[in-house]
KEKEBA-946284 format. One line per field, with one value per residue: residue in one letter; x, y negated, z of N, C-alpha, C in turn; residue number from 1. Coordinates in steps of 0.1 Angstrom, whole numbers, plus 2048, in hexadecimal, padded with zeros to 3 digits. Last residue first. Layout:
<sites>
residu	A  ...
npx	X  ...
npy	Y  ...
npz	Z  ...
capx	X  ...
capy	Y  ...
capz	Z  ...
cpx	X  ...
cpy	Y  ...
cpz	Z  ...
num	NUM  ...
</sites>
This chain:
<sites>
residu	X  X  X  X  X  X  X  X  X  X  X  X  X  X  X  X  X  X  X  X  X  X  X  X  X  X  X  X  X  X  X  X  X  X  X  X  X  X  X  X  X  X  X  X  X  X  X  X  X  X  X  X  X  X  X  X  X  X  X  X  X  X  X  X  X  X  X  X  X  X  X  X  X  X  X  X  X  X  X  X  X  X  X  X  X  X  X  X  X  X  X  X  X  X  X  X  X  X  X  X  X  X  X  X  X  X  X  X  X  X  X  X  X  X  X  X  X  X  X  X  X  X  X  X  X  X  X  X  X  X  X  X  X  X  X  X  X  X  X  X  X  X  X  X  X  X  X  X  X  X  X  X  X  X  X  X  X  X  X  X  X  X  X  X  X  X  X  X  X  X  X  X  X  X  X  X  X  X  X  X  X  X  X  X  X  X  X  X  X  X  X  X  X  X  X  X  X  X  X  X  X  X  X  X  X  X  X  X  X  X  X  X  X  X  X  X  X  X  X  X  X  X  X  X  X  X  X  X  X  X  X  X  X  X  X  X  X  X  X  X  X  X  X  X  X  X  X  X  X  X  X  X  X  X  X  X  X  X  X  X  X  X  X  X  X  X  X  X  X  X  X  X  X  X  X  X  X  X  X  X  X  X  X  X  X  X  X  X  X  X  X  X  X  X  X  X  X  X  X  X  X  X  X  X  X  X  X  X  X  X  X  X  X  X  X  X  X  X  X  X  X  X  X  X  X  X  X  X  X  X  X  X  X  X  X  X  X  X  X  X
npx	23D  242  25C  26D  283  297  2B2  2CC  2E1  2FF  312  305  2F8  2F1  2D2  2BA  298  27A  25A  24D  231  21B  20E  207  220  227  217  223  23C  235  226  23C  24E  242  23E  24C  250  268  28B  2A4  2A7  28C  28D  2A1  2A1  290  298  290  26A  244  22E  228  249  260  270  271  284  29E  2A5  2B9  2CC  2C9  2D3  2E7  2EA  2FC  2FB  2E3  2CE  2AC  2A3  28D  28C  26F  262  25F  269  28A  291  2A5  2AD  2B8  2C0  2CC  2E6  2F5  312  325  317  2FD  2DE  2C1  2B7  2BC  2A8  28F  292  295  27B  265  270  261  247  241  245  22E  21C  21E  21C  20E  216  22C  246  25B  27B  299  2B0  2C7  2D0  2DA  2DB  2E6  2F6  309  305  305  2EB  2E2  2E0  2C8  2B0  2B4  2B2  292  28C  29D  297  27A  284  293  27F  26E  27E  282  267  24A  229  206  1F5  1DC  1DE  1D2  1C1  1B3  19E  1A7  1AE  1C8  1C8  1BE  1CE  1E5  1DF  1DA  1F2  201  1F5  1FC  219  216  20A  223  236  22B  22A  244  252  242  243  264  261  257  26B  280  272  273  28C  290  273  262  24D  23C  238  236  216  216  217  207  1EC  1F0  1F1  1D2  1CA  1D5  1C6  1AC  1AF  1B8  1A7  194  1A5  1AA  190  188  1A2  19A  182  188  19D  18C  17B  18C  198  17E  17A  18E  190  174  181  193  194  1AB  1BB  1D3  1DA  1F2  1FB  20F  22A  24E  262  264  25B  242  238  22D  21F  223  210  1FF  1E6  1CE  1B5  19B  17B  164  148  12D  121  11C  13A  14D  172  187  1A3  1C1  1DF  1F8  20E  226  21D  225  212  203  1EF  1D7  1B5  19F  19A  1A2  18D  180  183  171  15A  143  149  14B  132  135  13F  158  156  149  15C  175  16E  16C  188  18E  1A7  1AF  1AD  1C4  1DB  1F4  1FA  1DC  1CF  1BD  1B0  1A3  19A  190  180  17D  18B  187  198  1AF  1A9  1A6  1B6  1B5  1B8  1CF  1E9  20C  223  225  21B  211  219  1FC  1F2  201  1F4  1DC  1D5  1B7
npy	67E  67C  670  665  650  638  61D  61B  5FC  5F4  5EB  5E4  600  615  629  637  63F  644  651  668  66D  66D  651  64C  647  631  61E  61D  617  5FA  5F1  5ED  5E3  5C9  5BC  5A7  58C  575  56A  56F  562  569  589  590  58A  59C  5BE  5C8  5C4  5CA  5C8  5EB  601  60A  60A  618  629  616  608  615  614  5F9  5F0  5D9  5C5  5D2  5E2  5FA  60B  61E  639  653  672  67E  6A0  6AF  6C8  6C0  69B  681  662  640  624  606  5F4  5D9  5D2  5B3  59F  59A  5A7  5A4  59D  5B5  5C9  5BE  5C0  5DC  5E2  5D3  5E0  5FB  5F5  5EC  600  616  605  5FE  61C  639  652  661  657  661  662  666  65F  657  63B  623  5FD  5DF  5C0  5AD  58D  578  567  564  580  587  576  587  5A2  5A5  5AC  5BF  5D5  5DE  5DF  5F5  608  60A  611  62D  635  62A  635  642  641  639  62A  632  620  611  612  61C  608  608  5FF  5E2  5D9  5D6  5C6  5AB  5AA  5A6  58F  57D  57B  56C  553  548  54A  535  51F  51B  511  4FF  4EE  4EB  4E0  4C6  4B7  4B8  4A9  490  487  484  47D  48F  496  4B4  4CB  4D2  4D0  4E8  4F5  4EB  4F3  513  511  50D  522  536  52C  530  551  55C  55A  56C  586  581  58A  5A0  5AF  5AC  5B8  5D2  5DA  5DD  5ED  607  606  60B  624  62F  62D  63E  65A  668  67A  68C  6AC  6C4  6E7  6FB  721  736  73C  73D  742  738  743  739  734  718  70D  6F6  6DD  6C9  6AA  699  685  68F  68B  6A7  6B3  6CD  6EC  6ED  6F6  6DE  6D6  6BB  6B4  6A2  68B  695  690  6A9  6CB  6EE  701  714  70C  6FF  70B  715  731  73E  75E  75C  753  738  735  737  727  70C  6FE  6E6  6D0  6C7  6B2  6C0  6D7  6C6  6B7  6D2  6EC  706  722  738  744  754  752  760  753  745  721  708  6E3  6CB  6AB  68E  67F  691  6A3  6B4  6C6  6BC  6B6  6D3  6F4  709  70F  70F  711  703  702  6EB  6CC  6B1  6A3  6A2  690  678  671  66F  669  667
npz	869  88B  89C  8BA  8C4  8D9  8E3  8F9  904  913  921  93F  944  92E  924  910  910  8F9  8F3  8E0  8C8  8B9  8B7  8D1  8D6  8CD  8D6  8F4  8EF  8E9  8FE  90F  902  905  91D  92A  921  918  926  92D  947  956  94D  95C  976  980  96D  956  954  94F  943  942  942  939  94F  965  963  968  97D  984  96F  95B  93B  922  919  8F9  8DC  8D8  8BE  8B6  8A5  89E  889  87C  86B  861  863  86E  86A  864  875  876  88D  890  8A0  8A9  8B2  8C6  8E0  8EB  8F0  8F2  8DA  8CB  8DA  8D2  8B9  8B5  8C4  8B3  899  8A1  8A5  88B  879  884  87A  862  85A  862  84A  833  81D  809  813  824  83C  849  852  862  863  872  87E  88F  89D  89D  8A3  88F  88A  892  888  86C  86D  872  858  84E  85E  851  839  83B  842  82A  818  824  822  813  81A  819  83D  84F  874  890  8A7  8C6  8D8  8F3  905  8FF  8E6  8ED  901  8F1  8DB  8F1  8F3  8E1  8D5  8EA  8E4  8CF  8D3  8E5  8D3  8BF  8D1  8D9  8BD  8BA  8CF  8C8  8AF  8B3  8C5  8B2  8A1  8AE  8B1  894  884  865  84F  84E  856  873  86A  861  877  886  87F  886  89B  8A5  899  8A7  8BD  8B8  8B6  8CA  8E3  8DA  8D9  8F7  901  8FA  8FF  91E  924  918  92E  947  93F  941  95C  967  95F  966  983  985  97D  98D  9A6  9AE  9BC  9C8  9CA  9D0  9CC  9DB  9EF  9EA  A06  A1D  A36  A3B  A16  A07  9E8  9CF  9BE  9A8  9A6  98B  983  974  961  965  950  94D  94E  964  975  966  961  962  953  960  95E  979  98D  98F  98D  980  971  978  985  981  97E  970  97C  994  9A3  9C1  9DD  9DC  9CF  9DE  9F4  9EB  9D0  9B8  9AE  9A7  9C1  9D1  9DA  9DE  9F7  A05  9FB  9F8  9F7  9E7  9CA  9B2  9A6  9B2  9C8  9D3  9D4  9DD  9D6  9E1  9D7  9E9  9F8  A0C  A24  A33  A33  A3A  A53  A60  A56  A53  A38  A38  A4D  A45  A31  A26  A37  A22  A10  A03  A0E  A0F  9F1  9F3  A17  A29
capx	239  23A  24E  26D  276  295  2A3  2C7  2D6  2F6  317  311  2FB  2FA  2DD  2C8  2A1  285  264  250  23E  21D  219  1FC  21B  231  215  211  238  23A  222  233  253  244  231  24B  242  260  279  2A0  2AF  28E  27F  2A5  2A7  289  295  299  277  24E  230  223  239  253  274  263  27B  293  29C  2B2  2CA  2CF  2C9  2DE  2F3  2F6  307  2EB  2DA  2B5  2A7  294  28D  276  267  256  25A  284  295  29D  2B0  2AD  2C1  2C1  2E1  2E6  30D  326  31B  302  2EA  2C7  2B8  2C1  2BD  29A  292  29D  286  269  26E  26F  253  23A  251  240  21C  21B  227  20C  20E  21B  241  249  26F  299  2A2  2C5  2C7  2DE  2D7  2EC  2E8  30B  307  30D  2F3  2E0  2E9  2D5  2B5  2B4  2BC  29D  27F  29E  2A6  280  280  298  288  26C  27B  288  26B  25A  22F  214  1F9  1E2  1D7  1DE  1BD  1BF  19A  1A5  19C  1C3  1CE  1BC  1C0  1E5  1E7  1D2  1E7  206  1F3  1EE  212  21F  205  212  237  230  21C  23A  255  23D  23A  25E  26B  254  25B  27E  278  262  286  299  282  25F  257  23C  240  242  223  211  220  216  1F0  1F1  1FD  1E3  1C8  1D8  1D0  1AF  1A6  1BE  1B1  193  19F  1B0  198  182  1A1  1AB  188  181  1A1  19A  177  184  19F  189  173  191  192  177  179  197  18A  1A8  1B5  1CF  1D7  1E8  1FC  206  21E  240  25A  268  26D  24E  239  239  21B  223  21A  200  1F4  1D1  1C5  1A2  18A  166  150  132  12D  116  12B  148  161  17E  195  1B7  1D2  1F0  205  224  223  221  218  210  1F9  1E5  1C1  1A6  19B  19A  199  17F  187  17C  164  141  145  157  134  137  12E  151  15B  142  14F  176  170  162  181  186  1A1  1AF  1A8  1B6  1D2  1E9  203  1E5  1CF  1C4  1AE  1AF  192  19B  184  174  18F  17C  18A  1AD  1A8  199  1BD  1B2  1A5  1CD  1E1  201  21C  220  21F  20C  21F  20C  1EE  1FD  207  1E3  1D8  1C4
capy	675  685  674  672  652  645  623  622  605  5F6  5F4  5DC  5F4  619  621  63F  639  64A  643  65F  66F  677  656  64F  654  63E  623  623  620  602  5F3  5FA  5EE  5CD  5C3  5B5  58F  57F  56E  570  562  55B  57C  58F  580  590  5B2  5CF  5C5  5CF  5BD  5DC  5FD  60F  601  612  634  61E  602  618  623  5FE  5F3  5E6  5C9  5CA  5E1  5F1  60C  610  636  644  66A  675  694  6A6  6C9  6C8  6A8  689  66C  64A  633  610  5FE  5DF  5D1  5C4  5A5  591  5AD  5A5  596  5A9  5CA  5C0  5B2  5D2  5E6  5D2  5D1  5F9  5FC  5E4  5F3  614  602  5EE  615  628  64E  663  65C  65A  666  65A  665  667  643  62F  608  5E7  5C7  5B9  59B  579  56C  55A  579  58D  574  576  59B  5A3  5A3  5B2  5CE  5D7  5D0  5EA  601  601  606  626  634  62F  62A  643  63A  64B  62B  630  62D  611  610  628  60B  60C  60C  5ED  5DA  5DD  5D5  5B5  5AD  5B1  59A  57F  57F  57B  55D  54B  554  544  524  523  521  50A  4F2  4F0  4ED  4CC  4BE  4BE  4B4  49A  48C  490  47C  48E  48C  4A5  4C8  4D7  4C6  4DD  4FA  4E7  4E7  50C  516  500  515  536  52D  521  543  559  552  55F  57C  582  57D  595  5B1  5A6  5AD  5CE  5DE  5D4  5E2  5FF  603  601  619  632  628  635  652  65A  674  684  6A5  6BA  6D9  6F0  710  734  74A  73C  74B  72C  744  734  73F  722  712  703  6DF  6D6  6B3  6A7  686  689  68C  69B  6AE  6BC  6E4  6EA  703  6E4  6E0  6CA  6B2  6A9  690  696  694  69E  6BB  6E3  6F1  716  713  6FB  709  709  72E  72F  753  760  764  740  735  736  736  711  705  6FA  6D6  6D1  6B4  6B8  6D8  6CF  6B4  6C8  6E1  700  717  73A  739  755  747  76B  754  74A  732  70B  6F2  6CE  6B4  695  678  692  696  6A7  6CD  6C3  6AC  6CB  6E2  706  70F  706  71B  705  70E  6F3  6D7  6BD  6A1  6AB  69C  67F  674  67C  662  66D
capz	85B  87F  89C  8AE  8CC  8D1  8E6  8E7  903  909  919  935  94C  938  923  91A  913  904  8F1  8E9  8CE  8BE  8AA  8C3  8DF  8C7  8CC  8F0  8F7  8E1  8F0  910  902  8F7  91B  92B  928  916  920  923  93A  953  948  950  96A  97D  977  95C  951  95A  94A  942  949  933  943  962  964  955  974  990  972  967  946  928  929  8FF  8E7  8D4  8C9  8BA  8B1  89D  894  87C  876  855  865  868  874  85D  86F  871  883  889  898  8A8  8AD  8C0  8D5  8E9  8E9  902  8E8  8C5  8D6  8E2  8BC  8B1  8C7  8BD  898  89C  8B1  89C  878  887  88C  866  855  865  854  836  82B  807  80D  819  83B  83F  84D  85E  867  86A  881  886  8A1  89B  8AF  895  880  894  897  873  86E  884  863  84B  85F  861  838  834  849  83A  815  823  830  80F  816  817  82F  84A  862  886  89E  8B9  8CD  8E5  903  910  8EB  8E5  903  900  8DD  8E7  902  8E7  8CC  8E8  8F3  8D0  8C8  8E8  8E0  8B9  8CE  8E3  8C5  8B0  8CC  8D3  8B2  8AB  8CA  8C2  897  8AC  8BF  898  88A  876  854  849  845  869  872  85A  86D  892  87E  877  895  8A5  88F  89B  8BE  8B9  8A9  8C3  8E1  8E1  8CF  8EA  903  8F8  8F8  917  926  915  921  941  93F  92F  94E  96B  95D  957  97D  989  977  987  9A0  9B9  9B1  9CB  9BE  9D7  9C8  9DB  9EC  9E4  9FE  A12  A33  A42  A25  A07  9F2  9D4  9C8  9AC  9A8  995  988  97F  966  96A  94E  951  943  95B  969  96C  959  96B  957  95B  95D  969  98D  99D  989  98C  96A  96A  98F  977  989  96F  96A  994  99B  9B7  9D7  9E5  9C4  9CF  9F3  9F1  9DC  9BB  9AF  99D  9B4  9CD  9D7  9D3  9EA  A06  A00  9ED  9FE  9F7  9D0  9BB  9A2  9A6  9BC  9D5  9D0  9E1  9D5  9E6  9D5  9E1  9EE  A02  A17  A39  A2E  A2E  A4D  A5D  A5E  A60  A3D  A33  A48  A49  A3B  A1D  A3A  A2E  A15  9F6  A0F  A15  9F5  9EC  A06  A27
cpx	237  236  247  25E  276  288  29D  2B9  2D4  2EC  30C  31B  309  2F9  2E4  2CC  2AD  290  270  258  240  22B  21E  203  20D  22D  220  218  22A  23B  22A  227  24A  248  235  243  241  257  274  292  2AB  29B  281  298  2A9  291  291  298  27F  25E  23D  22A  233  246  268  266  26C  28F  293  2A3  2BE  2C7  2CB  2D6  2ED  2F3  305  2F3  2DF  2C2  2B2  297  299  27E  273  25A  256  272  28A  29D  2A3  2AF  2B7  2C2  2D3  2E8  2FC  31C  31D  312  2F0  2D6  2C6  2C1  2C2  2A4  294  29B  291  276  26D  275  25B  249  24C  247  229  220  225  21B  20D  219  22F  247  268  28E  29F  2BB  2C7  2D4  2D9  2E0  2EB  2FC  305  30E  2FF  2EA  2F1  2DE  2C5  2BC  2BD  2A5  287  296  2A2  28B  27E  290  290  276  272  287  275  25F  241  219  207  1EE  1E4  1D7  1CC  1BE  1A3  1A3  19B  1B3  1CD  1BC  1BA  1D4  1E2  1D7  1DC  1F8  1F7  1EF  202  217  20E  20B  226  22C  221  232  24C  242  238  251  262  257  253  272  27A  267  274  293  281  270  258  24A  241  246  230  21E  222  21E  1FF  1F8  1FB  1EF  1CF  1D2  1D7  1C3  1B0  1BA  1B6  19B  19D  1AE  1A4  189  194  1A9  195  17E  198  1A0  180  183  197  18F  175  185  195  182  173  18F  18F  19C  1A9  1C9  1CE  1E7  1F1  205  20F  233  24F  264  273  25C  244  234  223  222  21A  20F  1F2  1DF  1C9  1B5  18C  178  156  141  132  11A  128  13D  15E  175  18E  1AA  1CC  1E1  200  213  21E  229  218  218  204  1F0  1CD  1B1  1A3  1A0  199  18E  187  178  171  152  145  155  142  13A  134  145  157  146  149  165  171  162  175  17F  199  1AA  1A7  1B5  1C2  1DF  1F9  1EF  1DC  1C5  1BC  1AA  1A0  192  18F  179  189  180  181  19F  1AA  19D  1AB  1B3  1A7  1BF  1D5  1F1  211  21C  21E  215  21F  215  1F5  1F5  203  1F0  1DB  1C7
cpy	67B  682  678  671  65E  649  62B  624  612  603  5F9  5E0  5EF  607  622  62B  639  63E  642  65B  669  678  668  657  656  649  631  629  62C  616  5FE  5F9  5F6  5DC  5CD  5C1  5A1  584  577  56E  560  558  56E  588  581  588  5A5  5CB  5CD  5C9  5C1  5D4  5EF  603  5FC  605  620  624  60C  610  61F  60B  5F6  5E6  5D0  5D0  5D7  5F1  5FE  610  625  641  65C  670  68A  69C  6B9  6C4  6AE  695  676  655  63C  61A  606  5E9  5D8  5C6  5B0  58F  5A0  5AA  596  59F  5BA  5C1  5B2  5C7  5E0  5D2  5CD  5E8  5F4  5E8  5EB  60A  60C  5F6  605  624  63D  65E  65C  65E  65C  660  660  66C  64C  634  615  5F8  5D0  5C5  5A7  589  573  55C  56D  586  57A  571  58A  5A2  59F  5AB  5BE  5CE  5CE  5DF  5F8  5FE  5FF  616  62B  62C  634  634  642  644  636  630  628  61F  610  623  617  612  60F  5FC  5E2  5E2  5DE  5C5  5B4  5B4  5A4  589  583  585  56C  558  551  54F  532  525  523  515  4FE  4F2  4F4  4DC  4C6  4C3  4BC  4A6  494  496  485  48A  488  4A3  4BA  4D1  4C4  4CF  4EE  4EC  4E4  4FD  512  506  50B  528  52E  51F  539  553  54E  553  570  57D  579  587  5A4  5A8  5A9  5BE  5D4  5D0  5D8  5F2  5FB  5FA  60C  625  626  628  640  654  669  67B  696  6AE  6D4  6E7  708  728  743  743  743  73A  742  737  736  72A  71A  704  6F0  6D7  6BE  6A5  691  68C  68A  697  6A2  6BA  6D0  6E3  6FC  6F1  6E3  6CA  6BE  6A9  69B  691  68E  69A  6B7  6D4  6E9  708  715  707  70C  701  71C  72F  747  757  762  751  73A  738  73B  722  70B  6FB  6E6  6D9  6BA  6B3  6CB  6CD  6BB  6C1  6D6  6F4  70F  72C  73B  747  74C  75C  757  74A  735  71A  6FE  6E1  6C1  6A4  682  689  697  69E  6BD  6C4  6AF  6C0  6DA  6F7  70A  705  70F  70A  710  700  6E3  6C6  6AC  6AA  6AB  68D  67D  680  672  66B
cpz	852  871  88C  8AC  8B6  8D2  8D6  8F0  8F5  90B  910  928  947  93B  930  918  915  906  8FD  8E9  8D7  8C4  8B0  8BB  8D5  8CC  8C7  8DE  8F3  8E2  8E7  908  90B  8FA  908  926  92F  925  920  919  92F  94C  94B  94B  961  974  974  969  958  94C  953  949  945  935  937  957  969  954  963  983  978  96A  950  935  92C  90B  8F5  8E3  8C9  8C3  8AD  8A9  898  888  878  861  862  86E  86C  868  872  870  882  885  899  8A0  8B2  8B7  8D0  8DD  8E7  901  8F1  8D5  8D2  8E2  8CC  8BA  8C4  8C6  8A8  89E  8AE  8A5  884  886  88D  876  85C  866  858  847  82B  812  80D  80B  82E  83A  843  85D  85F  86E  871  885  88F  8A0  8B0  8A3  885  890  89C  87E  871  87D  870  851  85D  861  846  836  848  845  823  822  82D  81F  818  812  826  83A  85D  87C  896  8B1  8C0  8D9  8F8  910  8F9  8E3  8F6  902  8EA  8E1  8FA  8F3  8D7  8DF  8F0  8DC  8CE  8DD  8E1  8C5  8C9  8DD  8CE  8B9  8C2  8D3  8BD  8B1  8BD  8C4  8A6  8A2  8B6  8AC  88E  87B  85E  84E  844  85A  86D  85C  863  882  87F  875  88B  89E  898  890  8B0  8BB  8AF  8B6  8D5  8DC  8D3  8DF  8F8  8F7  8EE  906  91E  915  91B  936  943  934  940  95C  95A  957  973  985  976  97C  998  9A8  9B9  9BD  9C7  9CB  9D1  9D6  9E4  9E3  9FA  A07  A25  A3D  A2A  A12  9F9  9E1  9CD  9B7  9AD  997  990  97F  971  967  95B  950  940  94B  964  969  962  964  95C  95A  95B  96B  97C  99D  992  987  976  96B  982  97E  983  976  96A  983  997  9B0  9D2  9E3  9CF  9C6  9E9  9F1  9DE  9C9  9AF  9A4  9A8  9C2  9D0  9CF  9E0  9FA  9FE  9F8  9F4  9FD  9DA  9C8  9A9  99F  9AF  9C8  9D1  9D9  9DD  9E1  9D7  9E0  9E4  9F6  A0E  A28  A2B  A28  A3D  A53  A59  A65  A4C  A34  A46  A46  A44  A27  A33  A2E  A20  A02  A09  A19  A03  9F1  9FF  A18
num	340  339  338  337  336  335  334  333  332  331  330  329  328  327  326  325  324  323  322  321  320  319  318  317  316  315  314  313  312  311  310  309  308  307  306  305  304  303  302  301  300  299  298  297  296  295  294  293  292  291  290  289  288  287  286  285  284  283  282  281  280  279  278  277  276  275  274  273  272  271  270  269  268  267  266  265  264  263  262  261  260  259  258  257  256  255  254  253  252  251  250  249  248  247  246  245  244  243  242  241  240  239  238  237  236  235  234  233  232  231  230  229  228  227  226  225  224  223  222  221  220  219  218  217  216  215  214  213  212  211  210  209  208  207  206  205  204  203  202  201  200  199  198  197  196  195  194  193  192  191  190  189  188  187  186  185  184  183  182  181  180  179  178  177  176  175  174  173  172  171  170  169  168  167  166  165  164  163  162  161  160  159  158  157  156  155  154  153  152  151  150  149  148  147  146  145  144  143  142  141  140  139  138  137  136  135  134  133  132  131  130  129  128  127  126  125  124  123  122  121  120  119  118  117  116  115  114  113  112  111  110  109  108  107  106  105  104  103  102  101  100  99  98  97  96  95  94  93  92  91  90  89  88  87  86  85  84  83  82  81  80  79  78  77  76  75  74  73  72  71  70  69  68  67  66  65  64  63  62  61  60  59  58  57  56  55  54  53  52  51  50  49  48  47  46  45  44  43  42  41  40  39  38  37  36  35  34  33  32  31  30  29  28  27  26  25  24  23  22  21  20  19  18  17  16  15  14  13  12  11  10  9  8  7  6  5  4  3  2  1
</sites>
């Protein structure tokens, strides 16, 4: 029986009497009333946190979310012996036939498994990466070289074309690596002071190029204007991002950058532009790997999908998040607040 399937049960049903509840060992199915006392403690539970069903039906459950019902979280269970297991928990209420709340259901399901999964994904991509990026950085050199000599106007073509894919090659290999970084924990922010202003000034100027080239109005507002304290290389990362998605997918009007100062030492940024924005059904996974708006926009436009859940990661190190409003043919703002 799946989780979904089991969030799906009948919330009135008397929950020591159904078996397939008791039989799901792959899940661990607690059950308490309003107060947070424990009226059920299935098979899986026990093996879960090693405690007997007799052992903890009546008593209070100290670790039962009944405050915070969600679809579903991480957590971790303490056991007596003071072990340690994650897992992925949901909470759901519990109704009487006449829809009266009498009670929560946590459903938790083992994700050790695949936190495994992950490092040694992480670990892979992150080998490989490097890998790559020696022999790769020594054709970029040569193709730069290239570049100086004396070349007609058909190897000035093949010229172009080799430097712009090896650039996208290189880009793509820094973002897998990112990924594989921040998936394995090994990314850490560095603690730095640098001038907020004078960073945003030289974002602008690293994506006016491309803006220019396009004839668009790239321009940013800022009220913020100290010695900031934190990683100055992995905000201008976002920011340099963000733009250079505005710059894409914007054919006219303008780009704006804004900065503004909020009380306790916070910042908050945000990218706008006029460009064919997003569709409602597409920006609850705008976020995700390897994911776009749709397929045409990767054979339009390019790219790999993978920048705006980099960018994602990092502004969640930075202690904030990374939001979205737009409207379909009218433009995007992507925003995100965080602690300097």
């Amino acid at each position: 029986m799946s989780i979904q399937q089991l969030r799906r049960l009948d919330a009135n049903l008397r929950l020591g009497e159904h078996p397939l509840l008791d039989a799901a060992t792959a899940h661990s199915i607690i059950a308490t009333d309003l107060s947070g006392i424990v009226t059920f403690f299935n098979s899986g539970a026990e093996c879960m946190l090693q405690c007997p069903a007799g052992d903890m039906v009546g008593l209070r459950s100290p670790q039962f979310l009944q405050k915070h019902l969600t679809p579903a979280t991480e957590w971790t269970y303490i056991r007596d012996d003071e072990t340690t297991l994650d897992v992925s928990v949901a909470v759901t209420q519990i109704h009487s036939p006449d829809g009266a709340a009498i009670g929560f259901l946590e459903i938790a399901s083992d994700i050790t498994p695949i936190q495994a999964q992950h490092r040694a994904k992480s670990q892979f991509l992150a080998a490989l990466s490097h890998e790559v990026r020696t022999p790769l950085s020594l054709m970029l050199g040569v193709i730069e070289l290239l570049g100086e000599t004396k070349l007609d106007l058909d190897q000035r073509k093949y010229f172009e074309v080799l430097h712009r894919s090896g650039e996208n090659l290189m880009r793509l290999v820094s973002d897998v690596l990112d990924v594989s970084r921040i998936e394995s924990g090994r990314m850490t922010l560095e603690t730095m002071e640098f001038n907020l202003n004078k960073l945003l000034d030289q974002t602008i100027q690293l994506v006016t190029p491309n803006a220019s080239a396009k004839g668009l109005a790239l321009r940013s507002e800022v009220t913020a204007d100290f010695q900031a304290v934190g990683d100055a290389f992995r905000l201008q990362q976002v920011l340099v991002n963000l733009l250079s998605n505005a710059v894409k997918f914007t054919s006219f009007g303008e780009i704006v950058l804004f900065a503004v100062a909020e009380p306790g030492g916070r910042i908050r940024f945000s990218v706008s532009d006029t460009g064919i924005g997003i569709a409602p059904e597409h920006l609850d996974h705008i976020f995700e790997d390897f994911k776009q708006a749709d397929s045409s926009i990767a054979r339009q436009y390019g790219g790999t999908g993978l920048g705006l859940g980099i960018c994602r990661r990092l502004v969640a190190l930075m202690g904030g998040t990374l939001e979205v409003q737009s409207v379909r043919g009218r433009g995007s703002t992507f925003s995100f607040t965080v602690c300097l």
